[in-house]
C-alpha positions in Angstrom: -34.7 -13.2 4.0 -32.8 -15.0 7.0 -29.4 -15.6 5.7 -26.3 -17.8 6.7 -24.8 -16.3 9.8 -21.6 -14.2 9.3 -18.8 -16.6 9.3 -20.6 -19.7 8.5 -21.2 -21.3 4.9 -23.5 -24.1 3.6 -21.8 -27.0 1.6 -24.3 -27.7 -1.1 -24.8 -30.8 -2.9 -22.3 -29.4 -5.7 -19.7 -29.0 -3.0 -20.2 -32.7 -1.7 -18.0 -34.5 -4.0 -15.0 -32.9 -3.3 -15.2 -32.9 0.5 -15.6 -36.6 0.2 -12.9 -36.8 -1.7 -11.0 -35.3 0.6 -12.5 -36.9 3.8 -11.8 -40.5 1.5 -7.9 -39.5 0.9 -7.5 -38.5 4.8 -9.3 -41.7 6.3 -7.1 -43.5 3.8 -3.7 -42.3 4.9 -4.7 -42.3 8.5 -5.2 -46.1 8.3 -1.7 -46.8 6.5 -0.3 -45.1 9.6 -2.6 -47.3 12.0 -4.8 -44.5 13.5 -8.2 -44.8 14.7 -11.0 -42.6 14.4 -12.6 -41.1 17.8 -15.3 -38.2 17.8 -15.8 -35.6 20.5 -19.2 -33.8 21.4 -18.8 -30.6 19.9 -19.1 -28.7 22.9 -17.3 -29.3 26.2 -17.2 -27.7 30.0 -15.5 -24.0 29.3 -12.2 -24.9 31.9 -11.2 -27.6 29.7 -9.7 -25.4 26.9 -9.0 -22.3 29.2 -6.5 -25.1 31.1 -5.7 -26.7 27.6 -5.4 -24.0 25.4 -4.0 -21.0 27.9 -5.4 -18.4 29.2 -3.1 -15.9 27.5 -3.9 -17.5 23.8 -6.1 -15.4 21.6 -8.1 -18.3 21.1 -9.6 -18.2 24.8 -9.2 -14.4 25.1 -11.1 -13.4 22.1 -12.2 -16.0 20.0 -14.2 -18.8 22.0 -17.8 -19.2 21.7 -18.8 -20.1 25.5 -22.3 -20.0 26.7 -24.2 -20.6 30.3 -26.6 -23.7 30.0 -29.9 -23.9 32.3 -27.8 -25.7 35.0 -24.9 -22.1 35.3 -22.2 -24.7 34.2 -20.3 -22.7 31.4 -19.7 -24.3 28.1 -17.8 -23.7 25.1 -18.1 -25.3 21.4 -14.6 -26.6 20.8 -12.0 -24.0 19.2 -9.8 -27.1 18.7 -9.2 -30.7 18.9 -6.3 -31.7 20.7 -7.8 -31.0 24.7 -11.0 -32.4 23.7 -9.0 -35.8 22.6 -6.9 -35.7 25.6 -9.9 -35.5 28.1 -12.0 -38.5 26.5 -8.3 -40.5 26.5 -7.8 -39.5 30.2 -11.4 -40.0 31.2 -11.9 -43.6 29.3 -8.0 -44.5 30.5 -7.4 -45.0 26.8 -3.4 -45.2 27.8 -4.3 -48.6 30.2 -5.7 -50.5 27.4 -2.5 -49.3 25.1 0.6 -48.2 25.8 0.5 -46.0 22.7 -2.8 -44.6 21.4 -3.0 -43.2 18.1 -6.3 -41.4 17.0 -7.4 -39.3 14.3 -10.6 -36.9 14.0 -12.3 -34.9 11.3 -14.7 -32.7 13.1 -16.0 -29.2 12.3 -15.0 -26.2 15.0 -15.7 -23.0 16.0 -14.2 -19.7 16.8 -15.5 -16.2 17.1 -12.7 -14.3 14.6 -13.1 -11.9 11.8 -13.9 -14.2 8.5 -11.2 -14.6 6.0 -10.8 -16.2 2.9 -10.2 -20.5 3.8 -11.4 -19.2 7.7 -15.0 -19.5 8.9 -16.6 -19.5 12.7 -17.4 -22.6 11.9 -15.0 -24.7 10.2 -14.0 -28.1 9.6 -10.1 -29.5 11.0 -8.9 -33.3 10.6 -6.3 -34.3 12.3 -4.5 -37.0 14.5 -2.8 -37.6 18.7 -0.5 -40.2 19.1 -0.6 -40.5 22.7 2.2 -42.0 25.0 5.8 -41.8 23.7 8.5 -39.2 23.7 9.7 -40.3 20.4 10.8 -37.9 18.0 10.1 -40.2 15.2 6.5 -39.9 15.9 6.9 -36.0 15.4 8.7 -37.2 12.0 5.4 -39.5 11.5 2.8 -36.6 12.1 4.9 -34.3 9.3 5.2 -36.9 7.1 1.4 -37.9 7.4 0.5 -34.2 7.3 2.2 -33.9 3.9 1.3 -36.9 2.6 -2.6 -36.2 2.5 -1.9 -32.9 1.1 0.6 -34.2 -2.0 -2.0 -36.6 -2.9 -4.6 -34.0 -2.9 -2.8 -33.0 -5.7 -1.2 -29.7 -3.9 2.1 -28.7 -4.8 2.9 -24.9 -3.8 3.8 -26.3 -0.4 6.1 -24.9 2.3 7.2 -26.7 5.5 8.8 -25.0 8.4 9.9 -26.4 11.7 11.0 -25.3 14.8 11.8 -26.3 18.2 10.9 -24.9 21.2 12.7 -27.2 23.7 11.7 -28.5 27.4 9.9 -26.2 30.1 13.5 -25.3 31.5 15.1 -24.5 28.3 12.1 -22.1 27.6 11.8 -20.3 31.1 15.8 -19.2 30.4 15.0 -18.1 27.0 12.1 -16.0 28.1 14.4 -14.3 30.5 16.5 -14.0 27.3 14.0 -12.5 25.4 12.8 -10.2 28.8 15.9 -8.7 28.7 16.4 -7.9 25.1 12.2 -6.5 24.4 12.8 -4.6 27.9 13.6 -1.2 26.9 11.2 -1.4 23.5 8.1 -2.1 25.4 6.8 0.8 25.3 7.0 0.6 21.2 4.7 -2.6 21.5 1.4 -3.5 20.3 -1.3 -3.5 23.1 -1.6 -6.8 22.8 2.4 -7.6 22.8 2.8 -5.3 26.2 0.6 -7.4 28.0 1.7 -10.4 27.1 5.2 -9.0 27.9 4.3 -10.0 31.5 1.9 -12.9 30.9 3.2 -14.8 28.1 6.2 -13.4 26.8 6.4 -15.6 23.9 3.8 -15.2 22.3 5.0 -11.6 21.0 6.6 -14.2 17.9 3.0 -15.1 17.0 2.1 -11.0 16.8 0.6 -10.3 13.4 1.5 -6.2 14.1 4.2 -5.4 11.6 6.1 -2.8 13.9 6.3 -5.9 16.6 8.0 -7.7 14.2 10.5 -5.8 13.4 11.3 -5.2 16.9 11.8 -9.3 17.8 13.7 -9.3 13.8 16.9 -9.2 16.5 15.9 -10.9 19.3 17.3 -14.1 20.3 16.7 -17.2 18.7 15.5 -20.4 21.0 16.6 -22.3 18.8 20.3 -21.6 19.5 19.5 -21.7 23.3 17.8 -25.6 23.2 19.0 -28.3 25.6 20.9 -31.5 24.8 17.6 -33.8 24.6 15.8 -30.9 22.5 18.5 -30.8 20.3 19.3 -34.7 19.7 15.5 -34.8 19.1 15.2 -32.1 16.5 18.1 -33.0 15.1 16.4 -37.1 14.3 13.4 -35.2 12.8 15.4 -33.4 10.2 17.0 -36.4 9.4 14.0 -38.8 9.1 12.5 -35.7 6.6 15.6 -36.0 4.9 15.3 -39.6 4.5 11.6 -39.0 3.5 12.5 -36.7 0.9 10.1 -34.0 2.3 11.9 -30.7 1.8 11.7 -28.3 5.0 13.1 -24.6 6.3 14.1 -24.8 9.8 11.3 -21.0 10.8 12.8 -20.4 14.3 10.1 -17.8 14.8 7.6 -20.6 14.6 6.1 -20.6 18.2 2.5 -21.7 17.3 -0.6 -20.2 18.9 -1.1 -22.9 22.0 0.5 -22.9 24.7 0.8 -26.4 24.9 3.7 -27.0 23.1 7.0 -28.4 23.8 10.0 -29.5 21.6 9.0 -29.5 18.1 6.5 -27.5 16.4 5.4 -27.0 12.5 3.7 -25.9 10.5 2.8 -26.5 6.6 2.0 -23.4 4.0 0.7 -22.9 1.0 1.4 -20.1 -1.3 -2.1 -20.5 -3.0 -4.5 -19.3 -0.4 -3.7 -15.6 0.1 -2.7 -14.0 2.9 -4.1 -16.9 5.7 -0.9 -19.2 4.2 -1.3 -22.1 7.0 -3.4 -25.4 6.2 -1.8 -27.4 8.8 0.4 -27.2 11.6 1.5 -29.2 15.1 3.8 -30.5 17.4 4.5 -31.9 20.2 2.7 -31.3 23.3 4.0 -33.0 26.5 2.8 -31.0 29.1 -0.9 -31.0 28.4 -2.2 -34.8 29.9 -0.7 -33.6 33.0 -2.2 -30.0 32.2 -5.9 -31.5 32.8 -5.4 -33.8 35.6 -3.5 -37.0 33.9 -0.2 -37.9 34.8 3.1 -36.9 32.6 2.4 -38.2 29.3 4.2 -37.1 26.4 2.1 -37.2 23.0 2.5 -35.0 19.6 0.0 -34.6 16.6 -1.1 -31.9 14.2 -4.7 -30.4 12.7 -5.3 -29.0 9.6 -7.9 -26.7 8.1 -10.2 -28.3 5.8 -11.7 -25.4 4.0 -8.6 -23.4 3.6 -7.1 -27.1 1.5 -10.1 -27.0 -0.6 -9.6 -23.3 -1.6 -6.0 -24.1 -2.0 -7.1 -27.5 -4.2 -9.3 -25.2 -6.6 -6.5 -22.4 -7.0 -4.1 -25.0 -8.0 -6.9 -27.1 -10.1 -5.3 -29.7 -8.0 -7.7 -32.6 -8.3 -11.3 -32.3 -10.5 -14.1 -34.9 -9.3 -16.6 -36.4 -12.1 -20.2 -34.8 -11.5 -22.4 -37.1 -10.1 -24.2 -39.2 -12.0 -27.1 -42.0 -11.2 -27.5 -45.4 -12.9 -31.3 -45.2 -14.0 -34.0 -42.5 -14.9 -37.5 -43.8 -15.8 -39.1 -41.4 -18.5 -43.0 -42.0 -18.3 -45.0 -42.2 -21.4 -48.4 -40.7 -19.9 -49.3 -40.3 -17.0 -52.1 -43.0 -16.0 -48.6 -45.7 -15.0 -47.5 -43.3 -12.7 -48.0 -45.7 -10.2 -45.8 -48.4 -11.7 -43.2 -46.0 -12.5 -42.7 -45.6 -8.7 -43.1 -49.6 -8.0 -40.6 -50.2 -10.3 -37.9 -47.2 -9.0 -38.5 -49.2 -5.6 -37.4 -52.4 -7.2 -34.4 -51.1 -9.0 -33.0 -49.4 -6.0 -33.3 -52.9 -4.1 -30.6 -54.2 -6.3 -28.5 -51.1 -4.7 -29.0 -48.6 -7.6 -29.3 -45.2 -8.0 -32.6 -44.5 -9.7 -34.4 -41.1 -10.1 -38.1 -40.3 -12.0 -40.1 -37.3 -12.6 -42.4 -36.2 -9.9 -43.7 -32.9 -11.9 -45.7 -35.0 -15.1 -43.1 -32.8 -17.5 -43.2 -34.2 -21.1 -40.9 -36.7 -22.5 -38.5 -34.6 -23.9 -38.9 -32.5 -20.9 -38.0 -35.9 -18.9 -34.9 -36.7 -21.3 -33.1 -32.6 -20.4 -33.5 -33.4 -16.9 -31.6 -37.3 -17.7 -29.1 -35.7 -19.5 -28.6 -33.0 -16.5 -28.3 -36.0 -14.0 -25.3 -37.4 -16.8 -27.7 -40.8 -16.0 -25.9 -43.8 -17.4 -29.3 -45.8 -18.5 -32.9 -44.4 -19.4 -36.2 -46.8 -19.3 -38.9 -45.6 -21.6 -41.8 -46.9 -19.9 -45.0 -46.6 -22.0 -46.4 -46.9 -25.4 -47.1 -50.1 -27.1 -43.8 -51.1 -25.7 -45.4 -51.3 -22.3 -49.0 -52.7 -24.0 -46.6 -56.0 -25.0 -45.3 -56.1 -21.4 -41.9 -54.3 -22.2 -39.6 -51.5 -21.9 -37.1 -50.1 -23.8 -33.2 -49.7 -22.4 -31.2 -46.5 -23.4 -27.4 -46.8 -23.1 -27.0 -43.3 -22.7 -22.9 -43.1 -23.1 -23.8 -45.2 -27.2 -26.9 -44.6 -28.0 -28.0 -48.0 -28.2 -31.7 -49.2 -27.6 -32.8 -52.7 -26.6 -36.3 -53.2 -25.5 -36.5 -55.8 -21.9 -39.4 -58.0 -20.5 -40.6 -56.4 -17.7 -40.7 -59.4 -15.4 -36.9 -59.8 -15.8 -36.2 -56.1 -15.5 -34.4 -55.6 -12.1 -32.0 -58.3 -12.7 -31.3 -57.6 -16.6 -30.2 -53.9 -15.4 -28.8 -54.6 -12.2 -26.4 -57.3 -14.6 -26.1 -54.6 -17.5 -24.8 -51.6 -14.7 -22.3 -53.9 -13.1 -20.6 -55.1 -16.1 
């Protein structure tokens, strides 16, 4: 039997309900906030993320699915959002038709990493870019947004960190900082850490090794190294969380895993998802417009991992969703008015109801199990002498009660009954 592919996962009808749900409550919140929705092809030229992303990231050193097309051009289906949103802005000059653009996405992803509960090759991110100011009450805006979709999914076990990791400048002196201190421990780092010693120096704080860790425990913080602007900025974020009421820990380890980041970064846990704690996480990026061929923009936003919510929703029982139900199912009496079963499912669904019948010629009662299984608010016994006189009888399924309808008024009688 052909299975799923490692890494991947259907979402079956009995899933459905509760990514809606979730899709509904994002969409929602995302309007309040004035953002607009904008949807990427899912795969885009390979340079655009290996610019974007960094060459040094693990994302486009390990993880990226990239293929040749007929044509040699090398492509790759997106690992992530944000570059794919800053190449349609630059190449449809979203920024001359507003000064500030603020979009949003849901959108499902892919990258090539060992599968772990709430992470799939394929998975599903939302998120939202505001494109065009330097304003750190739009980094306030994105944490505030971030949280607010995931309090009223119901989630409470919730952990915000923050952390800033200043201008370009501020950052090159740190990692001289940091150069000196890991200098004479190199040799006691991960494979991975030592090269990135002399690639990407920071990105030791994002190692997942535990004897790394407690080699940088000591090292110096960025943090207490941040210029003026960085730290006037971080500190008006704290304070608008503050006046937000959104409880936060200031992680100065927090370095994110793009390099694309300046100033702040954050990230949101959850303490109900196993080890993989992060469902969202962002910052602001003002290097990247200019990055892929734009000129200086600043811009900040976030993405968050729709899978890994969900799992964290149904640890914490955080929301249920009703089962589906439908408004109509026809049980046939005999078979010889099949025919008119089907005409009249036709009408009924005209008046924009849901309206099911059975295909299979199962008996009545047969018919009734598979009503009840569909929790169906109304049955029409169609049949019998009932239908001889030219009617049908109604079942309220929720009471009990019977009434028996003209079929010539049918459609509209229900269609009024449902509504009510």
């Amino acid at each position: 039997m052909i299975k799923a592919v490692t890494g991947t996962k259907d979402i079956l009808p009995s899933d459905i309900p509760r990514w809606k749900y979730l899709e509904q409550t994002v969409e929602r919140i995302f309007n309040n906030f004035n953002y607009k929705e904008i949807r990427t092809p899912i795969f885009e030229e390979t340079a655009l993320f290996a610019r974007g992303i960094g060459e040094e990231t693990d994302i486009v050193g390990k993880e990226m699915y990239t293929f040749t097309d007929r044509s040699d051009a090398s492509l790759t289906l997106k690992p992530e959002m944000t570059a794919a949103v800053v190449r349609a802005y630059l190449e449809h000059s979203l920024g001359a038709q507003q000064s500030l653009v603020k979009l949003f996405y849901m959108s499902p992803m892919f990258r090539q990493e060992r599968p772990q509960a709430g992470r799939f090759r394929q998975f599903h991110q939302f998120g939202a870019e505001a494109i065009g100011s330097p304003s750190p009450l739009l980094d306030a805006e994105m944490i505030k947004m971030s949280y607010e979709i995931l309090k009223s999914l119901g989630l409470k076990n919730l952990t915000i960190k923050i952390n800033s990791l200043g201008t370009p400048e501020t950052r090159e002196n740190y990692k001289q900082l940091v150069k000196k201190f890991l200098i004479d421990k190199k040799d006691k780092l991960s494979e991975d850490s030592r090269r990135r010693f002399d690639t990407n120096i920071l990105r030791i704080f994002d190692s997942k090794v535990d004897s790394d860790q407690k080699l940088i425990k000591d090292a110096p913080k960025l943090i207490d190294h941040l210029d003026e602007e960085s730290k006037n900025d971080f500190d008006v974020v704290k304070n608008q969380l503050t006046k937000f009421e959104i409880p936060f820990t200031i992680d100065s380890s927090l370095v994110r895993g793009l390099d694309y980041y300046t100033k702040l970064t954050f990230e949101i846990d959850s303490g109900s998802v196993g080890a993989q704690t992060a469902l969202c996480g962002g910052g602001r990026y003002d290097l990247l417009i200019e990055t892929l061929g734009g000129k200086p923009t600043p811009a900040t936003g976030f993405a968050a991992g729709i899978e890994r919510i969900l799992l964290a929703c149904e640890n914490e029982n955080s929301f249920t969703i009703r089962d589906a139900i439908i408004d109509i199912y026809l049980v046939r009496i005999g078979n010889e008015i099949e025919s008119f079963v089907s005409e009249l499912a036709g009408k009924l669904r005209k008046e924009n109801l849901s309206v099911d019948f059975d295909y299979l010629q199962r008996s009545v009662k047969a018919q009734m199990r598979e009503a009840n299984k569909l929790n169906t608010k109304f049955v029409l016994f169609i049949g019998g002498d009932e239908y001889k006189e030219g009617m049908i009888k109604l079942k309220n399924m929720s009471t009990g009660d019977e009434e028996k309808i003209s079929i010539d008024s049918i459609s509209e009688y229900v269609a009024k009954i449902i509504q009510k």
